[in-house]
Each structure stands twice: as C-alpha cells, then as structure tokens.
N, C-alpha and C positions, 0 to 999 in steps of 0.2 A: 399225544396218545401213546406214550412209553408204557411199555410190557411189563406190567407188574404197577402201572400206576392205578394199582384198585382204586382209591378214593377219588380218583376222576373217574375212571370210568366205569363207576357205581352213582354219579351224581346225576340227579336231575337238575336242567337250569334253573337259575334263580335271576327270576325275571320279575320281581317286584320292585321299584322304584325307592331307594333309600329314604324320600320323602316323604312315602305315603302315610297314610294312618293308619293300613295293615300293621305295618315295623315299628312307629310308635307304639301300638298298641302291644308286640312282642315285647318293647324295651321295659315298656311299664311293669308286664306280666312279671319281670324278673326281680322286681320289687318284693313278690307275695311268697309267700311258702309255699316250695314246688313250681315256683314259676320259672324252672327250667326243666321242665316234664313236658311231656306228649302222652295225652292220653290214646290210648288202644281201648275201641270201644268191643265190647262181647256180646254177641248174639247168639241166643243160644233158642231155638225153637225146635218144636215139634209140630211137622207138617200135617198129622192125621188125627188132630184134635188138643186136650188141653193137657200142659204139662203135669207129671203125675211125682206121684212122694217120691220114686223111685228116681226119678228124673231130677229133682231138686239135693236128693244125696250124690247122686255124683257130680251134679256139679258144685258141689259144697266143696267136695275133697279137689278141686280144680282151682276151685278160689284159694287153697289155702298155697296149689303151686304155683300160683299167679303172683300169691302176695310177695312169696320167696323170690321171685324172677325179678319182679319190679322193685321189691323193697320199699313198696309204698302201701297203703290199707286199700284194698279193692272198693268200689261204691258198687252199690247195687245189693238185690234186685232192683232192679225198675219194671216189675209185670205189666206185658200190654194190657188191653182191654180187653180181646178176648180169649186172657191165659193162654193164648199156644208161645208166648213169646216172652224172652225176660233181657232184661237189659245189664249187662256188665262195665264198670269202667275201669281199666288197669291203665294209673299213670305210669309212663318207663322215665324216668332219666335223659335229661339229655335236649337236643333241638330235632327239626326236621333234618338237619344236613348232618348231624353227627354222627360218622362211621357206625358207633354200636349199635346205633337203634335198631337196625336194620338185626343184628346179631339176638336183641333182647324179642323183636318179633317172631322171628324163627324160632328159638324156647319156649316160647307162648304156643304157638302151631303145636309144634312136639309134643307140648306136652297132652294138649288134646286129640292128636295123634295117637301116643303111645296112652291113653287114658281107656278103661272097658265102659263102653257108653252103652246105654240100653238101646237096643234098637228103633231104630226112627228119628233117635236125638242130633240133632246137628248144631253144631257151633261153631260161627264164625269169626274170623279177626277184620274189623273194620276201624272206620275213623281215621285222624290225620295220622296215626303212627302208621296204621298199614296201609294205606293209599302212600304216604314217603317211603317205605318200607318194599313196596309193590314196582314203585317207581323206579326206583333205584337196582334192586333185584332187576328186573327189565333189562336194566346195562350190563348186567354180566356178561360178557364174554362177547359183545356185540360188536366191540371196536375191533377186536382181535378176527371178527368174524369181515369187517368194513375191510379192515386191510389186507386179509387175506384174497377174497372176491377182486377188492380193485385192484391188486396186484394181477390177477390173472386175467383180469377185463383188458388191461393195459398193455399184457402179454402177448393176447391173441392176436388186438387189433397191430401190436407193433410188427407181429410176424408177418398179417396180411398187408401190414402196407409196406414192408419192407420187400416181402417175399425170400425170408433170408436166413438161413436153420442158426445162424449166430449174431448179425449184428443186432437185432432186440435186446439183445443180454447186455449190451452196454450201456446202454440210454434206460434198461430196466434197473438195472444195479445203482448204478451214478445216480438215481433217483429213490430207491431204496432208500440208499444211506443218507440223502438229505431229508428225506421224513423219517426217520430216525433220527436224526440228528435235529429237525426242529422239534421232535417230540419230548428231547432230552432239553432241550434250551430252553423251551416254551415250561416246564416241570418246575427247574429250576428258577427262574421267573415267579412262577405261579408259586410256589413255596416260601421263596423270599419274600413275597409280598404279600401274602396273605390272601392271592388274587385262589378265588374259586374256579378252577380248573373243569367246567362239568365235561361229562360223556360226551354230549353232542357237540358243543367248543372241539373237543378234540378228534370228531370222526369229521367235521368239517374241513378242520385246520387240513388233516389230512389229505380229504378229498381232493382239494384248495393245489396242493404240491404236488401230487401223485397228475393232476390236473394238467395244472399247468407247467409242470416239471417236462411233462410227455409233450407236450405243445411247441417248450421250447427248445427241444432235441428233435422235432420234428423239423423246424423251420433250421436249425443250424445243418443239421446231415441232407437234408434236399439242397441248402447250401452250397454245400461241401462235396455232393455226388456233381453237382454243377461244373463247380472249378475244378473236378480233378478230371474234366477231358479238357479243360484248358491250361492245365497243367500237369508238368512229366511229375512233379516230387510234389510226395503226399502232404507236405510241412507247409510248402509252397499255395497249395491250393485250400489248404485250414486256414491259413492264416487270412487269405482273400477272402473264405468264408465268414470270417469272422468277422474282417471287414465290413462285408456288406449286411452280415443279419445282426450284429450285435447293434446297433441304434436302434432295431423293431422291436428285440428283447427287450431290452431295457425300458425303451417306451412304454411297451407291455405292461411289464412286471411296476411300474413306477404309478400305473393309471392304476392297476387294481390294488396296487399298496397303499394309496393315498384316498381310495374311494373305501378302502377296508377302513381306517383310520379317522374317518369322517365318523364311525360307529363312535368313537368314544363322546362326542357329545351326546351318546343316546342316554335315556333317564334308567335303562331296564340295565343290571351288571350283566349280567349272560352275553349281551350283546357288544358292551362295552370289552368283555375279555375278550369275545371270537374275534372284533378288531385288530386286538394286540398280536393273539396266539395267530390269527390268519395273517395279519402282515408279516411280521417274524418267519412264519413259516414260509412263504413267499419270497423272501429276501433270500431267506439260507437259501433256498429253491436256483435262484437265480446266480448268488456265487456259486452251486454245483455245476450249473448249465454253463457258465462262462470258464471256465478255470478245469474244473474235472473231468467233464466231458469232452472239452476239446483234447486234453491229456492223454484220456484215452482211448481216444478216434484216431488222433496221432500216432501212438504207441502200436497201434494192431494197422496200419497201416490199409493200403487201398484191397487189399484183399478181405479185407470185412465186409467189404459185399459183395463177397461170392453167393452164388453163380454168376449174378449179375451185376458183373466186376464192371464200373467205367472206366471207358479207356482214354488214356491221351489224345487227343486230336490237334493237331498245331494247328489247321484251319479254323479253329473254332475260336472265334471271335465274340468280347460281347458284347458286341452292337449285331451277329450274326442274325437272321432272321429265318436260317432254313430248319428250324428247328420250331419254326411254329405250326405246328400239327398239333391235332390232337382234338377232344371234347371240348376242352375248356378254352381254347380258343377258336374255338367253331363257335360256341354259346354267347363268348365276348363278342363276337362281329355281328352274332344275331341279335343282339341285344344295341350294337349302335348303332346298326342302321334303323333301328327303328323305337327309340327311346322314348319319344309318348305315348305310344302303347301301349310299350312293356309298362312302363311307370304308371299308369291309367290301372291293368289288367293287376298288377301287383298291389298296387293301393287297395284296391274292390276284395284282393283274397285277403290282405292284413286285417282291412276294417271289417270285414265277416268275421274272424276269428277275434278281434276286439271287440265283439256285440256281446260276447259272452258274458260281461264284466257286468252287462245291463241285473244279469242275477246271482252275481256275488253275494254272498252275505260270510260274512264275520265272525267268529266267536262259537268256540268249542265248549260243551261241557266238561264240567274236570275227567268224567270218565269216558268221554269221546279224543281225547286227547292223546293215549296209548294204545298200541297196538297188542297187547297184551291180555290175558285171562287171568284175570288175578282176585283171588279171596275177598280182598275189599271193595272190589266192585259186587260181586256176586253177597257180599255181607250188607253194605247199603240198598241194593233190591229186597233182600228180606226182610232191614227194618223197617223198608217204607211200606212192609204190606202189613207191618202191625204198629209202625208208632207214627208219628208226623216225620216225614221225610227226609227232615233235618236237622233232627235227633242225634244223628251220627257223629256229625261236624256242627255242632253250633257257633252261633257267630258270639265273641265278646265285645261286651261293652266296659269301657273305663271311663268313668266320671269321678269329678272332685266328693269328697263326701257329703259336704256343706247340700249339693244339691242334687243326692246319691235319690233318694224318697222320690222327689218331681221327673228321675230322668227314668226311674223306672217304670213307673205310671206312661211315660212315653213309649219308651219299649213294646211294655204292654198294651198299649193302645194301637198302635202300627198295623195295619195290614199286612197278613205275613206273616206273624208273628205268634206260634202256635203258644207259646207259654215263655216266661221270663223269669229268672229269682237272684237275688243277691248269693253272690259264692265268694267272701271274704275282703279285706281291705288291708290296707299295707298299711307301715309305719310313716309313711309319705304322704296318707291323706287321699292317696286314689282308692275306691269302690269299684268292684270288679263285679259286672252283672251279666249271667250268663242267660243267653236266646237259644229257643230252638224253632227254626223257622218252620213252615208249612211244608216249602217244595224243596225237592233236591235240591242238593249241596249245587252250587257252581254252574247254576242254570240262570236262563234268560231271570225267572219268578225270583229264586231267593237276591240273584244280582239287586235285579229293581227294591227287594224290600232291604237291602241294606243300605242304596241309595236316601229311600223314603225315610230310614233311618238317622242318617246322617243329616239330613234336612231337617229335621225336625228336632234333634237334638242340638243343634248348632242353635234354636231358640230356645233352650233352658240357658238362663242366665245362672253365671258362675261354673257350668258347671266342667266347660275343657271338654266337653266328651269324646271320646274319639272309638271307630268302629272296626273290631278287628276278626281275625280266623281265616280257616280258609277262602269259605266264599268271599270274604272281601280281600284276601292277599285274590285273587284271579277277578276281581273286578279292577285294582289298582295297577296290574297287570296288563290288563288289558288297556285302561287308561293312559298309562305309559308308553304301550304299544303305539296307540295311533298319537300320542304325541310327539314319538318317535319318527314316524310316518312324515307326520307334518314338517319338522327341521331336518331330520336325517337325510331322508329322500333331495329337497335340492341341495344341501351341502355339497351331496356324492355328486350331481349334475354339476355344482359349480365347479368342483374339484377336477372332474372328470372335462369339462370343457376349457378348463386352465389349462391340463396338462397337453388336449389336443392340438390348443392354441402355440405354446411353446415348441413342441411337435413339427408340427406342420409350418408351423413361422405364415400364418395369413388368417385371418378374419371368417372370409366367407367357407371354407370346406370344414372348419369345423363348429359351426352353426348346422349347416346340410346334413352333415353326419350325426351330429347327436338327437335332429329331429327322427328323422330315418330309426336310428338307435330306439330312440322313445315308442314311436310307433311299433314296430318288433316286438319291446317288450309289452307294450299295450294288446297285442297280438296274444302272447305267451299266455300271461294272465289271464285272457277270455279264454282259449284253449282249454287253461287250466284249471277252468270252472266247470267246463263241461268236462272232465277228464275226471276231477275230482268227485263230479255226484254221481256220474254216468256211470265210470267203468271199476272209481274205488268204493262208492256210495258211503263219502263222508257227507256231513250233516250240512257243513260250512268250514270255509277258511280257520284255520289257527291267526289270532291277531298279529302273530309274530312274521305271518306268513307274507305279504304284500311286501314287507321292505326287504326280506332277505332275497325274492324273486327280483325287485329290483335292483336294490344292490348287485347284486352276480350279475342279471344282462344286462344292465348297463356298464358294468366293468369289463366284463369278459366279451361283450357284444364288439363294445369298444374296441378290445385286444385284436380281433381280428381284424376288424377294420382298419387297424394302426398298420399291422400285415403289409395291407393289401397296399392301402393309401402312401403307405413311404415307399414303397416299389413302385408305385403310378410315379410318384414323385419323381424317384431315380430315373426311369424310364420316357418320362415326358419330354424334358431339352432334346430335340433333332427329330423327336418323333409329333410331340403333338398331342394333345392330353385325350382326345378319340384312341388313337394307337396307343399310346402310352398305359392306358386303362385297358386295353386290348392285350397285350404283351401281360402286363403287369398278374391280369386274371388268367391268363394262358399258364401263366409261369409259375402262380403260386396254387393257382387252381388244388392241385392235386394236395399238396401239404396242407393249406388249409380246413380241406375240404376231412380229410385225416385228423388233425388235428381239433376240429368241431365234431367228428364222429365219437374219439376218444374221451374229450370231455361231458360230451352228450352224457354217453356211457356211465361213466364215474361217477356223476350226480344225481345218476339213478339208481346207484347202486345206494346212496343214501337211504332208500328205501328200506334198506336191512335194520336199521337203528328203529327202535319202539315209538320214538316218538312221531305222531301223523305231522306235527309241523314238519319234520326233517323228509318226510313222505314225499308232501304238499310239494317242497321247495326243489327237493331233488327232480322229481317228475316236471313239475314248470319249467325250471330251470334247462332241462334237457329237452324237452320241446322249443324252448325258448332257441337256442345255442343250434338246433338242427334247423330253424327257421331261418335266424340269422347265416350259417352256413351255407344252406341249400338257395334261398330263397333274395336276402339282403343283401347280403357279401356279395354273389355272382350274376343277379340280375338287377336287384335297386341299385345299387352305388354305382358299378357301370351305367345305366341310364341314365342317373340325375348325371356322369360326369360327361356324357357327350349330350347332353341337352343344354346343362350349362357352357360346355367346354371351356375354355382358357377364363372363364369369370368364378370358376370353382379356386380359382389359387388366386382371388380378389383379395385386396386390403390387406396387404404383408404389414406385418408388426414394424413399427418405428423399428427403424436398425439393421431392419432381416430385405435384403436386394429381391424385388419380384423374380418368378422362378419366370426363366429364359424360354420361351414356349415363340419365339419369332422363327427360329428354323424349321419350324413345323415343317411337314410333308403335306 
C-alpha cells in the first residue's frame, strides 16, 4: 500500500477464476474490432413526460463530444417505449482494469456537466465502464485513509496499555517502517510480475502488519518489563526477553504465514495475491519485531517506562510465586476448580452464537457490493424503469459460426432473455451474439438465466459456445469462491495443525485446540450474521466473505493460543499442568488480552474501505478475536487443560521426550 501506488489503490479485486468462460469469453472478444473497448452506456431521460425536439438537439451536440472522447462512433438512440427515455452506447478503449478508463469516464461526466441541458433533462453514465470506473474511484484515497486511522487505533491503545507519554513511540515507529517497507517490497513484487496489486490486497496486507506487528511488541516489552526486575542491566534482561518470547513470535508469525499461503491454491487471483502480499508482509513484520525493536528498547534503555519505571529486584526469582495477584489469576483458579462447568456454560454461549449461521445466505448483487453512491448505480435504476433491466450490462455470447443461426435461436428462446442479435464475427470464425437479459445485472434472476444459458448451449453441436459479461464474470466469481471454500479452508486447518504439532511437540493439545479454534470461529460467523442484517442491514454475505473470516481466526485465533500454550508449557515441569495453566494465564493475561484488543480494533477499521466484503470480514473477524480473547483464551483452554490435565501433552511426536509433569505439586 505505497503512497503514490495510484494503480493499486484505485483497483478493484479481480476475482474471477482464469478458467472460467467469463475470461474466455474476454480473450475471444479481442479477436473482433473494438474487442478491447468497454462500452459506457448513456441514459439520457426526462422524468416529467416524453422527450422533446429541444432535448434531442442537445444531446446530438453531446454525441458528437462523446465520439471525440471515445474515438469510436456512438450507437444509439435506442428510444424506450414510452419516449421519456433514450439509450446511448460510447465504446472507450481499453479493459475494466486499465488505469485510463476511469480518466475517459470522468470526460464523459464533464462534459455533460459543463453541457446547457434543458431543464428536467438528466443524463447518466452507466454500464460496465462506469460500474469499473465507479469502483475503482471508491479506492481513492482510502488506503491512505486505512493507514492513517490504524495508525492512530494502535496509538491510543498502545498509550492505554502502556500507560506511558513515550514508550508507544517505539513499537509505533518500528512498525511504521515495516509496513512501509512491505508496501514498497510487496510493489516491487507486484510490478515485476505482473501480479495485480488491488486496493483491498493492500489495505489488508497492511492491516495484517500494523496487526500483528502491535501483538508482537506487546508480548516482547511485557517480556522485557518482566526480566528487568530480575535484572540490574537493561541488555541483560532483553536478551532473557528474547529468550523466552522469541519461540511464541516465531511460532506466531510461521502459523499465520503458512495459513496466508495456503490461498495460492485458491482459483480466484485477488486472493492468490493477498497470500503472497499478506505473507511477505508478515515476514518483513517479524524481522522488525526481532532485530529492530529489540535495538531500540535497548538503546533508550529502562527509563522508557517512565513513570512506571521497573525496578531491579534481586529476590525476584522465576520460579517466584509472590507475584501471583491480580484478575487474571483469580479468573485462572476460578476457572480450575471447576472445569466442567465452565466448559458446559461456555459451550451453551459459543453454540448460541453459532445458530446464527442456521440464516446465512451468500451472494451480493453487484451494486450491493460497495459502499459507495455512485452515477452507475443510480444510471442502471433509471434504465430499468424504462428498458429491460439488463440492458445496461448485457451478457455475450461467442459461438463457432458453422452453428452461429441454431445458438441464437437458443438465446432467444431462454427464459430471461429479453431480446438477442448477432453484433459481428472475427476472422477466427467466432460469432459474437449479444443478450439483454430481463432482471438486473448480477442478481440472483439474471445469474440463473446465464446458467439456463450455458446449459443449453452446451447442447448445440459444433457450436464451442461459451457465456460471458458482467453477470456471468460475478457468477464465475462466485463459483470459484465456494470452490475455494471447499479446498482452501482445510489446507489452512491442515497447515495450521502441522505447525501446532511441531510446536508443541505432542498429538493430543493440538487436536483440543484447533477443535476449541473451530468452534470460536463457528461462533464468529453466526454472530456475524446477525451483525451483518441487524445493525449493517446488508442483504447477505459477500462469497469472498466465509473463507477470509476463516482464514484470519483460525490463524490469528491460533496465534494467541500458541501465546498462551507455550507458557503453559514453560511453566508446567515442577508445577503441574492445573498450575502451570494458572500461572501461565496469570502472567500473560494482561498482554494478550491487549494484544486481542488491538487487533480487534484494526480489522474494524477495515470498514473504511468501500468494499462490504472488507466490511463483512473486518467486523467478523473482530468479534471473532474479542471472543477468542475474552472468552477461549482465558476460560475454554484453561478448563479443557485442568479437566484433561497431564493427558493434554499426550502422544509426543517420535523424537520429541514427554514434557516432565512428575514433579507436580
């Protein structure tokens, strides 16, 4: 998300599947003359009855700055039926993703802007140029707006958990520059490769670092405030710090890098990049946190937490135990003496908040999809109250010619299907037949009638035909989505329970923990159904939406738990895996707790970006992340580990010595 990287973040994703017959159908188009055009469709009506001679001379003299803009011959009139409405078509140059476009739509606006229209006359820009045109404007200045906000989200919370008018400035800074620095690396990347770099890829990536960057400066300085009352010299007690939290970071950072990376076998590219650009960034993230930050926690020495400087204590031991005060070790011992209960009484609140999922539904229309007020929505309302609804965006069809006659006859015969005609043939032998469907563009109605489409042209012999345009690039879209769902989703589980396994070195707790995990997020998602209709009142999920909410809490659900879990660990030999888990939640309570706030946070701020999937995911996600915080972290995983006790560190990996839990207390 580099400052000044306009062409990222002016992109919408491109989440159609390279397979599909949508992108066939683009590749063919490029065959025909003008088959690298985007038509800008024109609406031009009079709301107080039927268009008059006066009304048709100015927009004659508009056609002729439309032709000069485009450089192509305008089509049209196309009059409705009952003359208050006329239809214009201006090809521009170019594809959906091509920086200009967006530049030749804004000419087009102006110049009906700066145009003397009669009064009453209104003219719109719609169709796929200004629906991409619309989209893309949307991302202006919103990344810049993403990092600004998280920056100061990260700000506040680091001063209240510090309590400290300067040490935020360090773990702020030293985080800064590493999402800087993956936004410049992640560019780079994206340029040499020709990888599509969109807005939302990059307000994630960022989120992503800014995220978890804050998480792992939280877990090192709680650290670090640790060992410097158990030691006199500030070098001395970083370095112990390091000691003990660099195997959690790492841990961390390696589960959510390899579960981000599980995306590249996704079919949709958007998702495929956020893999790369979110791991990447994650990585740099992690050598800031190891390397730079200790640098300069060292460098400013123990008086960087002033007021509340810790002090050297030589009595302070750590195996000490007088140091167990506090909430969260009140909470921990409430919680093991009475572990079926709580685990009973916790189960009963998850699975209410996973009933939610019972009324999920799926799948946005294209103009439910932005958050935005934009010309082309408000242009496709007007021509459906005077022509057939999908008029605006019609669907193509590309058939061999041999059998151009029979597949149009299909076409035409389709349900759905307000009218069909032949619009040209390439030197290649494909016939290009253009539909205009009945219902809006990129609804449940026209989806189904480009399916019925598809189906029934796949029985003209000879004829190849394949079914393309908007509505069907967001049907293919969407198809790729839940196919993505289907593989993607356990990859990350596999991935994600490989790495708890190596981790932890035993069988049984990271079986426990990723069901625990699952459930949570099974929580999240129901939550964020009723969240979603109730308090945002969208229609339904984004397709995209389901695996990005999983992905993240199970990654990041994960991350905490790795926290928690490898401090149980340290803590268990002499004490006893009851106490061990007691201590462990005592001790990290408060950081974690901090650290699930912060991120909470961040992922809501995603809400600033136009797009309702980034809405969707950031609000789930951060419900998600406060559940697991508040709820999983400090009362389920405590419970299941003093109900299982010492049978949670069952089944140690060939190689790896059972963890020593005989000295128990």
């Amino acid at each position: 998300m580099a400052l000044g990287a306009d062409a990222a973040d002016r992109s919408a994703p491109d989440s159609v599947p390279r397979d599909a017959d949508s992108v066939r159908v683009s590749e063919i188009a490029e065959e025909f003359p003008g088959g690298d055009q985007v038509p800008a469709v024109m609406v031009v009506e009079r709301a107080d009855g039927a268009l008059t001679e006066q009304d048709g001379a100015a927009i004659a003299q508009l056609v002729e700055q439309w032709q000069e803009i485009g450089g192509s011959q305008v089509t049209g009139p196309v009059p409705s039926a009952d003359e208050e409405a006329r239809l214009y078509v201006v090809p521009l140059p170019g594809d959906s993703s091509s920086a200009g476009l967006g530049d030749l739509v804004d000419e087009l606006r102006a110049a009906v802007d700066d145009a003397d229209l009669p009064a009453g006359l209104q003219v719109e820009l719609t169709g796929a140029a200004g629906f991409s045109a619309d989209i893309s404007k949307s991302f202006d200045g919103a990344n810049l707006r993403l990092l600004l906000v998280t920056g100061a989200v990260v700000a506040v919370l680091l001063i209240l958990t510090y309590r400290s008018p300067v040490l935020w400035l360090v773990p702020l800074v030293v985080i800064a520059i590493a999402d800087r620095t993956a936004a410049v690396v992640v560019e780079i990347i994206s340029s040499n490769t020709g990888t599509w770099l969109d807005g939302s890829t990059a307000g994630i990536t960022s989120v992503l670092v800014f995220g978890a960057g804050t998480n792992y400066a939280l877990l090192l300085v709680s650290r670090y405030r640790e060992e410097l009352r158990r030691h006199d010299d500030h070098r001395a007690a970083m370095r112990a710090a390091l000691h003990g939290a660099v195997p959690a970071i790492i841990a961390s950072n390696l589960t959510v890098v390899l579960a981000l990376l599980a995306l590249l076998a996704s079919a949709v590219p958007s998702s495929r990049y956020l893999g790369i650009s979110a791991a990447l960034g994650l990585l740099i993230a992690l050598v800031f946190a190891l390397l730079a930050l200790p640098a300069a926690l060292s460098l400013c020495g123990r008086r960087l937490f002033w007021p509340f400087v810790p002090r050297f204590d030589p009595a302070e031991e750590p195996d000490s135990t007088a140091d167990e005060r506090g909430a969260w070790f009140a909470i921990a011992r409430w919680v093991v003496r009475r572990p079926l209960a709580v685990l009973l009484a916790s189960f009963v609140a998850l699975g209410a908040l996973a009933s939610g999922l019972a009324q999920m539904e799926i799948g946005l229309a294209q103009t439910d999809q932005f958050e935005v007020e934009a010309e082309s929505i408000d242009g496709l309302e007007t021509l459906a109250e005077h022509y057939p609804a999908g008029a605006a965006d019609p669907v193509t069809v590309m058939t061999r010619a041999a059998a151009a006659e029979e597949a149009l006859e299909v076409v035409r015969g389709t349900d759905g299907v307000a009218g069909a005609r032949p619009s040209g043939e390439s030197e290649t032998g494909w016939v290009r037949i253009t539909a205009d469907l009945e219902a809006e563009p990129s609804t449940d109605a026209s989806q189904e009638t480009v399916r019925d489409l598809r189906e029934r042209l796949d029985d003209v012999r000879g004829a190849e035909a394949v079914v393309g345009g908007n509505v069907a690039q967001q049907l293919d879209a969407s198809a790729g989505a839940l196919r993505d769902l289907a593989i993607v989703v356990p990859l990350i589980l596999a991935v994600v329970f490989v790495v708890l396994l190596l981790v932890l070195g035993s069988v049984a707790a990271p079986v426990v923990l990723l069901a625990v995990n699952l459930l949570s997020t099974a929580a999240a998602l129901g939550a964020g159904v009723w969240v979603s209709a109730h308090v945002f009142d969208f229609p339904a999920f984004d397709v995209n939406t389901p695996l990005f909410v999983v992905l993240f809490l199970v990654a990041l659900g994960i991350d905490y738990t790795v926290f928690l879990v490898l401090r149980a660990k340290e803590e268990t030999p002499g004490r006893g895996t009851s106490a061990g888990i007691v201590r462990a939640v005592g001790l990290t309570g408060s950081v974690i707790t901090s650290a699930g706030v912060v991120l909470a946070a961040v992922f809501v701020v995603l809400a600033l970006l136009p797009l309702v999937t980034l809405t969707q995911v950031g609000v789930i996600v951060g419900l998600g992340i406060l559940i697991d915080t508040f709820l999983v972290r400090s009362i389920v995983v405590p419970a299941v580990f003093a109900l299982l006790g010492d049978r949670i560190w069952a089944w140690p990996l060939p190689g790896r010595a059972p963890l020593d839990v005989a000295s128990r207390q």
